[in-house]
N, CA, C and O atoms as a Maestro MAE file, in Angstrom:
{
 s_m_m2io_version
 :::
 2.0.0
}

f_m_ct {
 s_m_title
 :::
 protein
 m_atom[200] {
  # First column is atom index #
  i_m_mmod_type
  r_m_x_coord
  r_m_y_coord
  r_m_z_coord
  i_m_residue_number
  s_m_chain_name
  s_m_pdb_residue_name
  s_m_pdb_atom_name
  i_m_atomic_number
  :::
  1 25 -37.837 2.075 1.568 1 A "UNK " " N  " 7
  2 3 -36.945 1.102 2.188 1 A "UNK " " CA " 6
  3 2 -35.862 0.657 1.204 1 A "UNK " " C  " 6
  4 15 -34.678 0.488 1.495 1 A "UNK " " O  " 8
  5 25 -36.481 0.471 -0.124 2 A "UNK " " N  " 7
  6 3 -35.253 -0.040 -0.787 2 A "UNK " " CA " 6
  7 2 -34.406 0.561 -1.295 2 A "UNK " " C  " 6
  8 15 -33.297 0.082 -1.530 2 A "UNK " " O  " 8
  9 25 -34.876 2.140 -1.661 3 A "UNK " " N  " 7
  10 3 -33.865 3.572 -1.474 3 A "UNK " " CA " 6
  11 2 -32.544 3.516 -0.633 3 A "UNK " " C  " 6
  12 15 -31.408 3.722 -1.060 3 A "UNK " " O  " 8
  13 25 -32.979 3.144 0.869 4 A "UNK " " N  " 7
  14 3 -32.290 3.116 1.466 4 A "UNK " " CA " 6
  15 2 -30.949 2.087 1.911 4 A "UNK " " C  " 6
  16 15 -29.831 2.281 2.389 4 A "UNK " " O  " 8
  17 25 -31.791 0.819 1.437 5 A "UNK " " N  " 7
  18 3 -30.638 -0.023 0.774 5 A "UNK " " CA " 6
  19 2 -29.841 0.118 0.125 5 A "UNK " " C  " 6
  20 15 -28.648 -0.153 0.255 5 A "UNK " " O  " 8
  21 25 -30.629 0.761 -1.022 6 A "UNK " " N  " 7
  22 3 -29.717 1.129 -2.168 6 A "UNK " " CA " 6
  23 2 -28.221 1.865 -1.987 6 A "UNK " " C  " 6
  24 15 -27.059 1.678 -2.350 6 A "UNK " " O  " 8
  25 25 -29.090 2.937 -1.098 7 A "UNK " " N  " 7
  26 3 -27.687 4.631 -0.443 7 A "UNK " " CA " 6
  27 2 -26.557 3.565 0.067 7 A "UNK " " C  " 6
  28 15 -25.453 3.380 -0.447 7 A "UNK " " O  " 8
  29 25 -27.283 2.715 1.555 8 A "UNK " " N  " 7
  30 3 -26.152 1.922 2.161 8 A "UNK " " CA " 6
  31 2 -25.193 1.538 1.300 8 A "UNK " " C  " 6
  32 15 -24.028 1.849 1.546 8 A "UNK " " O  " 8
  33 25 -25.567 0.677 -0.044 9 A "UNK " " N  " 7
  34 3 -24.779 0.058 -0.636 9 A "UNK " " CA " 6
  35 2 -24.191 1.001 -1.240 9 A "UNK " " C  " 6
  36 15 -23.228 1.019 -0.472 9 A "UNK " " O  " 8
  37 25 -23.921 1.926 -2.082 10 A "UNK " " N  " 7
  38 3 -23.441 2.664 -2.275 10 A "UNK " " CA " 6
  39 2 -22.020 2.984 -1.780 10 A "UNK " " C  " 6
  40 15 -20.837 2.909 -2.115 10 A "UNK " " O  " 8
  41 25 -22.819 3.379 -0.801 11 A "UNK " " N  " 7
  42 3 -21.702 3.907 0.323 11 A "UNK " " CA " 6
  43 2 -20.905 2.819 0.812 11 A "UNK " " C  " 6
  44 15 -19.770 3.209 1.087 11 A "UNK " " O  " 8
  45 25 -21.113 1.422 1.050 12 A "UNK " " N  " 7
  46 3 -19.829 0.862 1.280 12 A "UNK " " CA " 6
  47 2 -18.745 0.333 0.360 12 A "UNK " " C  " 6
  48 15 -17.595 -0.045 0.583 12 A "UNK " " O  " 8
  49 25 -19.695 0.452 -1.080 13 A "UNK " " N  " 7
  50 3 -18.813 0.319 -2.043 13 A "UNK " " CA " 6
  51 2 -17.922 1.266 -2.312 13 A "UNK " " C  " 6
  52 15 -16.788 0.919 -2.641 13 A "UNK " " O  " 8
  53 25 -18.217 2.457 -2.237 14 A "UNK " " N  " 7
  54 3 -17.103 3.506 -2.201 14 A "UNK " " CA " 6
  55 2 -16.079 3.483 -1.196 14 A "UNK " " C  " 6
  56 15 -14.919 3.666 -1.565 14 A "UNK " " O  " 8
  57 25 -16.365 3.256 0.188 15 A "UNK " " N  " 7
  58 3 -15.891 2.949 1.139 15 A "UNK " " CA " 6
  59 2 -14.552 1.697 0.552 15 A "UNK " " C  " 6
  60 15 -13.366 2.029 0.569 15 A "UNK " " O  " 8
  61 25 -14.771 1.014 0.317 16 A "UNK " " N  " 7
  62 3 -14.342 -0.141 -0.364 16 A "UNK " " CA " 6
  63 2 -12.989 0.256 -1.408 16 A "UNK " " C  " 6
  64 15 -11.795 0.021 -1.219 16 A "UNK " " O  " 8
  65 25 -13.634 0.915 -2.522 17 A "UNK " " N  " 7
  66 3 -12.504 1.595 -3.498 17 A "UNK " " CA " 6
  67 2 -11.325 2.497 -3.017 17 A "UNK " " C  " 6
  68 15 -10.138 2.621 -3.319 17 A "UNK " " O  " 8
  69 25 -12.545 3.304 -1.768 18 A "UNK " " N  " 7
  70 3 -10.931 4.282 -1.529 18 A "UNK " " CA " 6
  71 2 -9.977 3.275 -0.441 18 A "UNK " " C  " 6
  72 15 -8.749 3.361 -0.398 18 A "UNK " " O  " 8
  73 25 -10.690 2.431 0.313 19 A "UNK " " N  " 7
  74 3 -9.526 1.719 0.997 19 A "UNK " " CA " 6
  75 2 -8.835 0.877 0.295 19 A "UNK " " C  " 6
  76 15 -7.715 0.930 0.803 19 A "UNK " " O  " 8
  77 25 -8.805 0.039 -0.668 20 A "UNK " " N  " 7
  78 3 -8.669 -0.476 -1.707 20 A "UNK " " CA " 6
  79 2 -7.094 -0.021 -2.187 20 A "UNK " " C  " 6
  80 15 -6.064 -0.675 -2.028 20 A "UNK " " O  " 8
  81 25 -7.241 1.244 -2.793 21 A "UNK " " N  " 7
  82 3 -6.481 2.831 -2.959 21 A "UNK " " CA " 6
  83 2 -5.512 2.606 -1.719 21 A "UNK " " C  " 6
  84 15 -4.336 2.253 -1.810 21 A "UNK " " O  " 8
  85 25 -6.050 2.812 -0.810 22 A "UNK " " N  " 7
  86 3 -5.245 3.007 0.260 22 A "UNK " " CA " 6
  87 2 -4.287 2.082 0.377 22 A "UNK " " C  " 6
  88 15 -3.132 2.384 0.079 22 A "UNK " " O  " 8
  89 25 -4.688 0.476 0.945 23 A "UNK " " N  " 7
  90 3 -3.793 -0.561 0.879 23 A "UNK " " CA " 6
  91 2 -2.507 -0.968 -0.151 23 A "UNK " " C  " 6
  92 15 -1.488 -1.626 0.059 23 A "UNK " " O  " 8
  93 25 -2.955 -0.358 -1.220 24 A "UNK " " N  " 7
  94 3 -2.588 -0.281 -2.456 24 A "UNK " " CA " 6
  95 2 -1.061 0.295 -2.571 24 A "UNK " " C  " 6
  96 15 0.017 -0.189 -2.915 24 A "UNK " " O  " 8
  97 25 -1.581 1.775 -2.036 25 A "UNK " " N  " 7
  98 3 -0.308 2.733 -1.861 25 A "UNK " " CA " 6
  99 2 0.594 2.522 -0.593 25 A "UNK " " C  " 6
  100 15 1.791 2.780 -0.464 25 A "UNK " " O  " 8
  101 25 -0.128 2.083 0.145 26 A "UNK " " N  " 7
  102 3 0.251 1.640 1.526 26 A "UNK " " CA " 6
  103 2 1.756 0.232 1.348 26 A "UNK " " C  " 6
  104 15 2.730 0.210 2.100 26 A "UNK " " O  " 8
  105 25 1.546 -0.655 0.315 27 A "UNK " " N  " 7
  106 3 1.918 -1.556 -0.237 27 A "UNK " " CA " 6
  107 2 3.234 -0.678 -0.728 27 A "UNK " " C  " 6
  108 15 4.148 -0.415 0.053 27 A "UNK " " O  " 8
  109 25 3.226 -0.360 -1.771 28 A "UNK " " N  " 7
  110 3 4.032 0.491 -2.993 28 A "UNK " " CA " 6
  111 2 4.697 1.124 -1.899 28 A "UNK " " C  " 6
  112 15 5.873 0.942 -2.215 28 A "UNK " " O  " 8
  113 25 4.709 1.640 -1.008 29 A "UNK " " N  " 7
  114 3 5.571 2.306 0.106 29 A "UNK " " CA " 6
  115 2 6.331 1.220 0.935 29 A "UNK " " C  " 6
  116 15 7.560 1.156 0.967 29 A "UNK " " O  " 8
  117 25 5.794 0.674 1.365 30 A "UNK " " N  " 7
  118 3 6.312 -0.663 2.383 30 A "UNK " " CA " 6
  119 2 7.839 -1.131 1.527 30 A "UNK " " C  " 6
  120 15 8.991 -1.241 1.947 30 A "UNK " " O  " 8
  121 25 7.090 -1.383 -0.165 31 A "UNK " " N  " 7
  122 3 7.938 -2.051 -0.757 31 A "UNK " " CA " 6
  123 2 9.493 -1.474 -1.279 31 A "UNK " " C  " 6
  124 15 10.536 -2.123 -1.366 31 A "UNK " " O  " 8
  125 25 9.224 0.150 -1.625 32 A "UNK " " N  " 7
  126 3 10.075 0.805 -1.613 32 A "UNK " " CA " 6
  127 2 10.890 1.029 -0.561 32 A "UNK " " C  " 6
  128 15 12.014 1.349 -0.948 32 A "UNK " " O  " 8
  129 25 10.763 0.984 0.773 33 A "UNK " " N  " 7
  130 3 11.244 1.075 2.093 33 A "UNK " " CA " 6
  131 2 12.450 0.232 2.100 33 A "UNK " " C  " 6
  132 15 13.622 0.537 2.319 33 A "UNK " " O  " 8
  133 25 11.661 -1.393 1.685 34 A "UNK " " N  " 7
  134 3 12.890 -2.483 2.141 34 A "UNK " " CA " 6
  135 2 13.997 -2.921 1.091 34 A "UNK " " C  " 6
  136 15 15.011 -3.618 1.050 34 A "UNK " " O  " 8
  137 25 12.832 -1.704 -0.151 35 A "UNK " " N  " 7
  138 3 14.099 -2.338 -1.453 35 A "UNK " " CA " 6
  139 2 15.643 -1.174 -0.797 35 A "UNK " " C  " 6
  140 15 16.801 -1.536 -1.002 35 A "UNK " " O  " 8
  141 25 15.341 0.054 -0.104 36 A "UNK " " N  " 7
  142 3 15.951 1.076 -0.498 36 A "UNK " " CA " 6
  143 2 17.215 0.395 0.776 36 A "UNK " " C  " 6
  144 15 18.443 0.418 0.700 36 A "UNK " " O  " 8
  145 25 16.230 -0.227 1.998 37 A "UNK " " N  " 7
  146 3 17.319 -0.711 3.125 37 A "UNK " " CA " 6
  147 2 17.919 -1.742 2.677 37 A "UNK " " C  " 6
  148 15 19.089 -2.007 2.953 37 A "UNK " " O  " 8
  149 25 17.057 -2.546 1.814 38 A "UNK " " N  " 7
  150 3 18.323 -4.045 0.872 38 A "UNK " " CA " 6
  151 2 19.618 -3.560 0.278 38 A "UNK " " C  " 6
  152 15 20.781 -3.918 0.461 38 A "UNK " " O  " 8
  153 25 18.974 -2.469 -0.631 39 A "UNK " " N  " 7
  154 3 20.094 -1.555 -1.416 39 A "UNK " " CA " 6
  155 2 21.227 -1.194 -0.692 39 A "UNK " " C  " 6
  156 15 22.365 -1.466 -1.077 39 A "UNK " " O  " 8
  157 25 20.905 -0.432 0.621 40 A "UNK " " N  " 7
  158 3 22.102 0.089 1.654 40 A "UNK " " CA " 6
  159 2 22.983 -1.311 1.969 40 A "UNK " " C  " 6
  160 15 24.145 -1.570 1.657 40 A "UNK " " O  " 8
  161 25 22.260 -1.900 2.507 41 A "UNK " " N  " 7
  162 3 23.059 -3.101 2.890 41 A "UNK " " CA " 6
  163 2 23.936 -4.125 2.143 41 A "UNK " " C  " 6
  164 15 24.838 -4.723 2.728 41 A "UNK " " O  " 8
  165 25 23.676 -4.303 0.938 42 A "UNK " " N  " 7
  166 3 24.355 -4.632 -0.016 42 A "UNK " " CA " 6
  167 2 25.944 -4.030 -0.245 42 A "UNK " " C  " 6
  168 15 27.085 -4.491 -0.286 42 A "UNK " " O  " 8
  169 25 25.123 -2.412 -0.395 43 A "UNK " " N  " 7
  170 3 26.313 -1.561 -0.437 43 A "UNK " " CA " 6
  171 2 27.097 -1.464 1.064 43 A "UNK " " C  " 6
  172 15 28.147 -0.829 0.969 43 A "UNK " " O  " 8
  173 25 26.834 -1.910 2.290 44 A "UNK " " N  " 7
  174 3 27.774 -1.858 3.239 44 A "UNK " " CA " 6
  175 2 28.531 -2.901 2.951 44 A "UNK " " C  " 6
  176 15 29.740 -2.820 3.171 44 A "UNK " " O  " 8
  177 25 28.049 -3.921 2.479 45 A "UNK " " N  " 7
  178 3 29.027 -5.328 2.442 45 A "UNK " " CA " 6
  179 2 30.071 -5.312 1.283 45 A "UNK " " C  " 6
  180 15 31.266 -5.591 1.383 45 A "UNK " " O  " 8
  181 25 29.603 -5.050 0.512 46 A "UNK " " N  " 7
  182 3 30.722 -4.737 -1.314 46 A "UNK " " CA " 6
  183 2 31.378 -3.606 -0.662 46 A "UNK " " C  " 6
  184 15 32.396 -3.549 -1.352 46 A "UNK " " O  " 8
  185 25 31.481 -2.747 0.123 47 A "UNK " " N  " 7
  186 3 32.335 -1.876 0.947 47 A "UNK " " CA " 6
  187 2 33.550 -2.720 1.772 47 A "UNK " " C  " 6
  188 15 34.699 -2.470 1.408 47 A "UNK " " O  " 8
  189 25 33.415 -3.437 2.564 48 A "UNK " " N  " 7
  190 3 34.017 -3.823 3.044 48 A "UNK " " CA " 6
  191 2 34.483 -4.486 2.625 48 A "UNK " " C  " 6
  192 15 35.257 -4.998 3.433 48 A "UNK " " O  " 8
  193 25 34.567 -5.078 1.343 49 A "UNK " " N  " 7
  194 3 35.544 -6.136 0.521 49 A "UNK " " CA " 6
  195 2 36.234 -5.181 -0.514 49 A "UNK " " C  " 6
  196 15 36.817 -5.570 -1.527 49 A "UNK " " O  " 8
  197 25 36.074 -3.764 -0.085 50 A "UNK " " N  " 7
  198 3 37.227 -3.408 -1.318 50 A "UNK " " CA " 6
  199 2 38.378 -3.064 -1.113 50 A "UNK " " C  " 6
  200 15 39.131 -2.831 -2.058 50 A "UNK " " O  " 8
  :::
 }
 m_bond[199] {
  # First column is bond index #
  i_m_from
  i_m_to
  i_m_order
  :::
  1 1 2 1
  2 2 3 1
  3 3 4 2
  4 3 5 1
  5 5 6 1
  6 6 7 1
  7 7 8 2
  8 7 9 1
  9 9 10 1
  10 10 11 1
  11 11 12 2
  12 11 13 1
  13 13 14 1
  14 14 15 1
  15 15 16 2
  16 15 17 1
  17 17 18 1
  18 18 19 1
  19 19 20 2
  20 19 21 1
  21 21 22 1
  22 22 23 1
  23 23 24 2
  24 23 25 1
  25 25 26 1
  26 26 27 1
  27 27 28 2
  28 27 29 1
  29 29 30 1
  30 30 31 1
  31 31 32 2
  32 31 33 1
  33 33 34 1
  34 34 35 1
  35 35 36 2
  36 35 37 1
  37 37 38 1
  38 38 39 1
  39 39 40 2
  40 39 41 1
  41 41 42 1
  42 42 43 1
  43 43 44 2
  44 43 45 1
  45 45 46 1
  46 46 47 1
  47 47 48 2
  48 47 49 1
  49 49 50 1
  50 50 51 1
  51 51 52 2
  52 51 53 1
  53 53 54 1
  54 54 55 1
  55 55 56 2
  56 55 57 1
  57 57 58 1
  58 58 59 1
  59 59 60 2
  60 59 61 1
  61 61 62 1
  62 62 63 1
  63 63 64 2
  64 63 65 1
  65 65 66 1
  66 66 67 1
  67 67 68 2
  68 67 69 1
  69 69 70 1
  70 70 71 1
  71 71 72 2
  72 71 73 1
  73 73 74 1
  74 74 75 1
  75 75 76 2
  76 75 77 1
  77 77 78 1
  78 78 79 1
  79 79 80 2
  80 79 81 1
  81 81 82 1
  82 82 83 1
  83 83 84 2
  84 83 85 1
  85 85 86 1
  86 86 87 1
  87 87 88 2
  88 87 89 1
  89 89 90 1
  90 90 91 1
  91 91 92 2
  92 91 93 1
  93 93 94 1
  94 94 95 1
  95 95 96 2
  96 95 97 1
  97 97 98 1
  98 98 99 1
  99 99 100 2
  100 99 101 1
  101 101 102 1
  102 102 103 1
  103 103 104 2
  104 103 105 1
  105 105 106 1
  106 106 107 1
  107 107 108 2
  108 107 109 1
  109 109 110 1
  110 110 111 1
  111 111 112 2
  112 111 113 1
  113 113 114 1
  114 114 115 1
  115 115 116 2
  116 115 117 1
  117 117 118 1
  118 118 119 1
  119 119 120 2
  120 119 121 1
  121 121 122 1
  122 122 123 1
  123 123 124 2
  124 123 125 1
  125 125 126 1
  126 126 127 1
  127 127 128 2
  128 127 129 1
  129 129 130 1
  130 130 131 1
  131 131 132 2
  132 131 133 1
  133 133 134 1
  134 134 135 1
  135 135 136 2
  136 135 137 1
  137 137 138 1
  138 138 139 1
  139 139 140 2
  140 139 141 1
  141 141 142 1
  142 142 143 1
  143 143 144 2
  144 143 145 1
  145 145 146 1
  146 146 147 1
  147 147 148 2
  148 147 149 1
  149 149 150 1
  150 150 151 1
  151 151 152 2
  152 151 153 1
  153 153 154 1
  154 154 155 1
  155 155 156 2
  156 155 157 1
  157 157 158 1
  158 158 159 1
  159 159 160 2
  160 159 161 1
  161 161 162 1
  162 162 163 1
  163 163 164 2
  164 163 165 1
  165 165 166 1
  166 166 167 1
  167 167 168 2
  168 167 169 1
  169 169 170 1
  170 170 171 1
  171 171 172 2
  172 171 173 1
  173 173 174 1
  174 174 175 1
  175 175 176 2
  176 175 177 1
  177 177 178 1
  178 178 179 1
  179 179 180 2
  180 179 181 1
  181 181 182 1
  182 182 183 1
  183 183 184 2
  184 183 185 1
  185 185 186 1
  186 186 187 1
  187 187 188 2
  188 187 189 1
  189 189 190 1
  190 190 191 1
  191 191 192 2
  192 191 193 1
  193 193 194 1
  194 194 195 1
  195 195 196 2
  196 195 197 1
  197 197 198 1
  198 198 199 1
  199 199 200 2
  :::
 }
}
């Protein structure tokens, strides 16, 4: 029985790390997204004032 505890736990701790990972990169993407559309937009406006 306590083997089997043991496996469970295991396993959701891993479970855990790779989503972890996931959110992580998931993040780092999101953030690059709105820096790259801030960037554009910036540059449409300093456009139109030159």
């Amino acid at each position: 029985m306590s083997l089997l505890i043991g496996g469970m736990i295991i396993i959701v701790l891993i479970a855990i790390y790779f989503y972890k990972n996931y959110l992580l990169d998931l993040g780092d993407e999101m953030n690059s997204t709105e820096l790259s559309k801030f960037n554009q937009s910036i540059q449409n406006i300093s456009s139109k004032f030159d």
